[in-house]
VMD Tcl script that draws the C-alpha trace (Angstrom):
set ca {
  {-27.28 35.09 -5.88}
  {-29.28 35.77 -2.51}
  {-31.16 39.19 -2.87}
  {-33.58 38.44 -0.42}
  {-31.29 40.82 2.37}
  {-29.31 43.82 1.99}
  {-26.05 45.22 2.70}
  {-25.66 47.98 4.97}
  {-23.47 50.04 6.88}
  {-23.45 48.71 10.67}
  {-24.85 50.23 13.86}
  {-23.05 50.86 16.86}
  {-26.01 49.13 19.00}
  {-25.62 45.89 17.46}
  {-21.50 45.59 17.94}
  {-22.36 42.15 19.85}
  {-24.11 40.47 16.69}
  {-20.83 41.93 14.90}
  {-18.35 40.89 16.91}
  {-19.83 37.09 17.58}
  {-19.79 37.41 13.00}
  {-16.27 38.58 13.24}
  {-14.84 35.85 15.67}
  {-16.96 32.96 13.26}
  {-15.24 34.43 10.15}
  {-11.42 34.43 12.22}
  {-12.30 30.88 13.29}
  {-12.19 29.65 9.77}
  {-9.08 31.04 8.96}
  {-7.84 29.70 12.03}
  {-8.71 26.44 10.79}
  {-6.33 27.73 7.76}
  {-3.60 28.82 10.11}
  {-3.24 28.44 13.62}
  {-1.53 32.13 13.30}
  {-4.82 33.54 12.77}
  {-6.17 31.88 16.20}
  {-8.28 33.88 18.71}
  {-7.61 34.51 22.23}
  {-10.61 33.14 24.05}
  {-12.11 34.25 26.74}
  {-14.05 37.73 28.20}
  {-11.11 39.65 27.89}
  {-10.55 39.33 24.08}
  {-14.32 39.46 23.37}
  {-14.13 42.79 24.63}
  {-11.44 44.03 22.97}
  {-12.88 42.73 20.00}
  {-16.09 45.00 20.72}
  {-13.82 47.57 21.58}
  {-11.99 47.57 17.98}
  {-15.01 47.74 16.27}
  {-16.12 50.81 18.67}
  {-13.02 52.39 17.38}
  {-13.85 51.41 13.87}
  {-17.31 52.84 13.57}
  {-16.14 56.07 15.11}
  {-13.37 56.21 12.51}
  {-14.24 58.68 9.03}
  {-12.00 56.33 7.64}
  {-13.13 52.89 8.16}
  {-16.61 51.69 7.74}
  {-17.65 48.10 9.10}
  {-20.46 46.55 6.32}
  {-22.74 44.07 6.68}
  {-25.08 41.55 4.98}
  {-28.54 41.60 6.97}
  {-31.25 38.66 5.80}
  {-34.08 41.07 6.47}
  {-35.93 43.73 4.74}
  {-35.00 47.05 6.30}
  {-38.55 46.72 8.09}
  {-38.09 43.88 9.91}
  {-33.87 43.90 10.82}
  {-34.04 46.79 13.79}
  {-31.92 44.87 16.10}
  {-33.14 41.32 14.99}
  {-32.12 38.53 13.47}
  {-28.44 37.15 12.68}
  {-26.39 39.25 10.48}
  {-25.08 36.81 7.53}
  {-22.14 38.64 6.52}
  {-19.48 41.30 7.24}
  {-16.73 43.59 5.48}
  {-15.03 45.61 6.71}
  {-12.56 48.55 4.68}
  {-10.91 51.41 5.55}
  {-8.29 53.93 4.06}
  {-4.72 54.18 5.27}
  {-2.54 57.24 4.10}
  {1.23 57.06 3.70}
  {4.22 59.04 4.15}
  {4.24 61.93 1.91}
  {7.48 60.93 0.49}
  {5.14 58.89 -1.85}
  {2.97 60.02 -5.24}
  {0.41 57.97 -4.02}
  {-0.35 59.45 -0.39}
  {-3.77 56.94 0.56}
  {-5.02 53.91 -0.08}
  {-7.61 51.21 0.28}
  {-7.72 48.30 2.62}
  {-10.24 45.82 2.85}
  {-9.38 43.92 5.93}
  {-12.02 41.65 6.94}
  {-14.65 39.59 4.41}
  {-16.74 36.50 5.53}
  {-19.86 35.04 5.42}
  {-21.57 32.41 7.48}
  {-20.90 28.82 5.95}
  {-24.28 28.19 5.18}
  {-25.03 31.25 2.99}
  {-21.65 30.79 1.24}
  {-21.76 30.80 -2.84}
  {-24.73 33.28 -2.88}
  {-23.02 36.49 -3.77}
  {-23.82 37.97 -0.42}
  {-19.40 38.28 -0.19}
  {-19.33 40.34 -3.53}
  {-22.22 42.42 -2.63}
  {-20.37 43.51 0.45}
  {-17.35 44.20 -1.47}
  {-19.00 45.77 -4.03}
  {-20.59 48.31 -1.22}
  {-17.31 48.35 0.11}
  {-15.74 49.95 -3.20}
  {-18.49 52.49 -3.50}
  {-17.37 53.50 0.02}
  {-13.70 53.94 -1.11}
  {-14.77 56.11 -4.47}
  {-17.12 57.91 -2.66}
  {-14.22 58.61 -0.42}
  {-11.39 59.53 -3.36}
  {-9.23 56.57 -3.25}
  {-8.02 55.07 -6.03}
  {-6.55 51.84 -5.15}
  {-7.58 48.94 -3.02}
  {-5.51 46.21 -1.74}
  {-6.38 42.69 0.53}
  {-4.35 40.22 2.14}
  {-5.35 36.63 1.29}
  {-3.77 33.82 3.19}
  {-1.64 31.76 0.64}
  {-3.37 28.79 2.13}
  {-6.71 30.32 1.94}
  {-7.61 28.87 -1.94}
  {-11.51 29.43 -1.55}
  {-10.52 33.36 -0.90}
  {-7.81 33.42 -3.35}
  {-9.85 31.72 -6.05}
  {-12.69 35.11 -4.29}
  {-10.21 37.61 -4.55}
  {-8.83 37.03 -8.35}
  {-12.40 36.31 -9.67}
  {-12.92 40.00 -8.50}
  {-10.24 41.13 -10.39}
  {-7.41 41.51 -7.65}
  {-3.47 40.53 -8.72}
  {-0.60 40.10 -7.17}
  {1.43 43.36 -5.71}
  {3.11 41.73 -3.04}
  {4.64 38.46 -1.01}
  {4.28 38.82 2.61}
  {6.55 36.63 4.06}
  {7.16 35.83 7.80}
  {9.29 33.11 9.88}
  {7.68 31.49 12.97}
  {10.56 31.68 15.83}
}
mol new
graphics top color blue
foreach p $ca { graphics top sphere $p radius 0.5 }
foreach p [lrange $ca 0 end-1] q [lrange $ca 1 end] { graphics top cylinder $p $q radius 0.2 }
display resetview
């Protein structure tokens, strides 16, 4: 297990080490999946800074991170090793259960794979929700994805629902 970082909730002036995480993480599932393929270019890089503008303004999304430095030494350094990101979505009313947990994002660089940085962040990640009231968390693992499945069940996740979908 790597201890030698922490995890820690993001800031808003390092969205470019973030985002240039984010689209790492997305290209290995687009190795997965070509459905989970990037658009290149300057156009979607800023969108992608955009979205995660939105999400750190959002009270109900946080955007974690794994940072290799001691809180001294990581003020707007370094490479960030790992990212999660969570947030709470709340249904219709029709339904007992009214909110819920998402965790929508988890990765880590290749090379610092295996070291428990990915449960730390989801283990920050459910403190969040608690702290926050929720009860329930869900994730959606690509069937294909058998590293992240293998992830997701070791952490205790089952099976709620198929998601299936028809290429046209």
């Amino acid at each position: 297990m790597s201890d030698r970082g922490r995890v820690r909730v993001a800031r808003m002036q390092e969205i470019d080490r973030v985002a240039a995480l984010w689209a790492l993480i997305t290209e290995h599932h687009a190795n997965l999946d070509p459905l989970f393929r990037m658009r290149g270019g300057p156009v979607a890089e800023g969108e992608l800074r955009e979205l995660l503008r939105t999400l750190h303004r959002d009270p109900d999304a946080e955007i974690l991170v794994y940072d290799p430095l001691p809180a001294s030494e990581s003020e707007g350094a370094g490479t960030l090793e790992g990212l999660c990101i969570v947030r709470i979505d709340r249904a219709p009313p029709i339904l007992e259960e009214t909110e819920r947990a998402e965790i929508t994002d988890v990765g880590v660089r290749p090379a610092m794979r295996r070291q428990g940085i990915a449960r730390r962040l989801v283990d920050e990640a459910m403190a969040w929700v608690r702290d926050h009231g929720v009860g329930r968390v869900e994730i959606q693992v690509a069937s294909g994805n058998r590293e992240g499945q293998a992830f997701w069940r070791a952490m205790g996740y089952t099976d709620l629902m198929d998601v299936l979908h028809k290429r046209l």
